[in-house]
N, C-alpha and C positions, 0 to 999 in steps of 0.2 A: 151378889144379890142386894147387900145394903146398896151400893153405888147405883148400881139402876131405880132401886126404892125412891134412895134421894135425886137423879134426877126427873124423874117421874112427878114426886111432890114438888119440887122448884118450877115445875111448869103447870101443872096442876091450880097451886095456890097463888093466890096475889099475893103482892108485899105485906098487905096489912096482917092478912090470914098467918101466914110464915113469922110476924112479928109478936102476934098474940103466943105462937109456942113456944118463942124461945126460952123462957121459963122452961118449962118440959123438956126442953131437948137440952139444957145447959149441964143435966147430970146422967148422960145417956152413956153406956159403957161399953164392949165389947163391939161388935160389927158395927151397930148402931152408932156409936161415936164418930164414924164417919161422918155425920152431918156437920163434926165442928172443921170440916175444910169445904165447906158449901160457903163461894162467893158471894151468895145472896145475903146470909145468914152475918157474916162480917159485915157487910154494909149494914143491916138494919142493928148492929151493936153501934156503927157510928152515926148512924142518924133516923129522922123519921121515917116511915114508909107513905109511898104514895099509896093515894086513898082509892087506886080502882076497884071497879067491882067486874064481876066477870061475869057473860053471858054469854052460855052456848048457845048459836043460833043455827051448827050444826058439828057432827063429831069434828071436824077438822076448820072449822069456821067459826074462831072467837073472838068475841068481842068486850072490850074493855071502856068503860063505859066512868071517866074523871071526874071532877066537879064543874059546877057552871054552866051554862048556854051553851050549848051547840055551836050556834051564830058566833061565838066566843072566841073559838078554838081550831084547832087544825086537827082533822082527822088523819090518822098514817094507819095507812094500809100496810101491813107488811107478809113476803110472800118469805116464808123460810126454805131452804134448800133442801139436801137430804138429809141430813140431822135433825130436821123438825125442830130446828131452832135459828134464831135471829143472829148466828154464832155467838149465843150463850142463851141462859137459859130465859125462859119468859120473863120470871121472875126479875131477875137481875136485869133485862132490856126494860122492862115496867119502871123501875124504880131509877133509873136513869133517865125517865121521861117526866118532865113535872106533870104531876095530875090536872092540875089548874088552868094547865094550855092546853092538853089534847086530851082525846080519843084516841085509842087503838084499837085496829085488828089485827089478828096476827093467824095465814094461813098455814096449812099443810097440805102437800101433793104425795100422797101416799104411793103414790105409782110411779113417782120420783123420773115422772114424763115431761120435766118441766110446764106443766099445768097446760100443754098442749089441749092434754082431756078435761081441762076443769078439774074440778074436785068432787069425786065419786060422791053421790050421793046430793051433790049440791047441784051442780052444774057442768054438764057434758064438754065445755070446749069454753077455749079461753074466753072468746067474745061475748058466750053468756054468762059465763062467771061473772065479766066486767059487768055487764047488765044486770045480774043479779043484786051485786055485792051493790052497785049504784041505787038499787030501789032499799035492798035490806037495810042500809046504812045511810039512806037518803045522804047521799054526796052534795047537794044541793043547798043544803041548809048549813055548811060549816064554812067558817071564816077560808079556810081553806084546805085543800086536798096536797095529800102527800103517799105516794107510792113507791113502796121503799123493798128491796129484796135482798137478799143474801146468797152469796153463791152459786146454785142453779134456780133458783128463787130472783137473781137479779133480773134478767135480763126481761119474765114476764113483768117484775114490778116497772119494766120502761113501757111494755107492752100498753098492760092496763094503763097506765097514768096517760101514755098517747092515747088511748080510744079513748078514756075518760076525761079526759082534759084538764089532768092535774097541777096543780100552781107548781109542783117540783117533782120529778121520778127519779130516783135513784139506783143505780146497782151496784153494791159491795161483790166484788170479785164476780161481777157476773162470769157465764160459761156457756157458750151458745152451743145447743142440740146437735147430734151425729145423726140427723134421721136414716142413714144407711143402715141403723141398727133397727129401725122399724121397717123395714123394708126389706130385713132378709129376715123378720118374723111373720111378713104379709101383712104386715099395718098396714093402714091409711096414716096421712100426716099432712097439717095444713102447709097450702106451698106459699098464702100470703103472711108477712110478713110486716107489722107496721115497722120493724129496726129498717127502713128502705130510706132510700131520698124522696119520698113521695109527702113523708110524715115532715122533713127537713123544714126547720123554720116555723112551726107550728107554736103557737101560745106556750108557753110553760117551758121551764129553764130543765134541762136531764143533766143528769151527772151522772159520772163511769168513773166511779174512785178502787181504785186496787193498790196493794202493795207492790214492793221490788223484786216481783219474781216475773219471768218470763212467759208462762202459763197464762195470767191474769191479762199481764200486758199487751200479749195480742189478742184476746177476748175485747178487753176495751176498745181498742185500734177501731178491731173491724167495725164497731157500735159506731166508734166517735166518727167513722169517715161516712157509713151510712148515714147520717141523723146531724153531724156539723155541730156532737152535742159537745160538752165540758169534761175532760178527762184530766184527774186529778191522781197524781202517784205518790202514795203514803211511804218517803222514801224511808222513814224508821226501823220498817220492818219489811222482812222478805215472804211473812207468811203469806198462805192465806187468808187467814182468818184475820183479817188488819184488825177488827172489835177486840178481840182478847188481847190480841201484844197491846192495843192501845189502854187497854182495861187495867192491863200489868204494871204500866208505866204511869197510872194515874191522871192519864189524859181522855177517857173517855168523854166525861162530862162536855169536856170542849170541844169533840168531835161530832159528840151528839146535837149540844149546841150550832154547831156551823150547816148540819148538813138539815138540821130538824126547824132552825131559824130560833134560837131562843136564847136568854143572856145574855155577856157582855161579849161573847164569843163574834171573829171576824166571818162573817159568812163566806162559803165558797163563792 
């Protein structure tokens, strides 16, 4: 119970929020003292927290709102998998992003349909999610757009960034759909596809970064032969989750830097 508590507040709170407790949580004892191995919790002992603020604009549709202009900054859209996270927790993905350059949002597909159906309560199917999220977040107005997903979260953040027409899409270990499995429950399921060669060559750069496992690497394949996009193999580690072994190793910042465009870091 304490471990589900904390991660629930690690995603829950922003960096700053999480940075004001730590007084409070430094002398917490029995179950409770599980929060002193929360990753987030060690980062804000070594440095400042970024200054987001956080706006629900619906249960599973948040927005994280930096310093500065709009016109500034780059907005990253990010679509999480089935863990309902960026593979780690909000918290800890927030504070790895400078406040001062971006905006974030970061979704959830509770129905773990790869966002085929949108997101309940927000919007029915991907195409108007895209549409949605493009007026709620007025895409228009920021220096530039960035669609970013994880795991089964990747593959729609190429989705959306192609219909939306993002300066960068991204997929971490994306894992493209068995619809065979909506089909022997009597689903419906959409048969177009922008991952095609129709979308091929189109504005804005995609990248299919996976680690050295096998699983990953023909997910990518298929993405990169469809779409002629950039396939990147994080040969360090065999997970999936490439953000945490990278996190471990203390190479995040420079991963985030390359894929997010920020620092001294060499872009992909």
């Amino acid at each position: 119970m304490a471990r589900k508590t904390t991660f629930e507040l690690e995603d829950q709170l922003t960096p700053r929020q999480l940075a004001a407790l730590l007084p409070a949580l430094h002398d917490l004892t029995g179950h409770a003292a599980a929060w002193r191995g929360s990753y987030i919790l060690k980062e804000l002992h070594r440095q400042p927290a970024q200054t987001y603020e956080r706006h629900d604009l619906a249960p599973d549709v948040v927005f994280y709102r930096g310093d500065g202009q709009r016109e500034q900054k780059t907005l990253i859209v990010t679509f999480c998998g089935r863990a309902q996270r960026p593979n780690m927790s909000w918290s800890l993905y927030l504070q790895y992003l400078p406040s001062e350059l971006f905006d974030v949002a970061i979704l959830c597909d509770r129905s773990n349909n790869h966002y085929y159906d949108g997101i309940a309560g927000y919007a029915s199917s991907m195409l108007s999610l895209q549409r949605r999220l493009a007026e709620d977040l007025q895409f228009s107005s920021y220096r530039r757009l960035i669609c970013y997903g994880t795991s089964s979260g990747g593959l729609p953040a190429i989705r959306a960034g192609l219909l939306g027409g993002a300066h960068r899409s991204i997929a971490l270990g994306g894992v493209f759909a068995w619809p065979i499995y909506r089909l022997q429950r009597g689903q419906n399921f959409q048969t177009f596809d922008p991952i095609c060669g129709c979308y091929a060559g189109r504005p804005g750069q995609v990248l299919l970064i996976h680690g050295s496992n096998e699983r990953d690497r023909i997910g990518a394949r298929q993405a990169e032969k469809a779409l002629g996009a950039k396939r990147i193999r994080v040969t360090a580690t065999t997970d999936h989750n490439v953000s945490h072994q990278l996190y471990l190793a203390g190479k995040l910042l420079d991963f985030h830097g390359r894929m997010f465009e920020f620092g001294n870091a060499r872009y992909f």
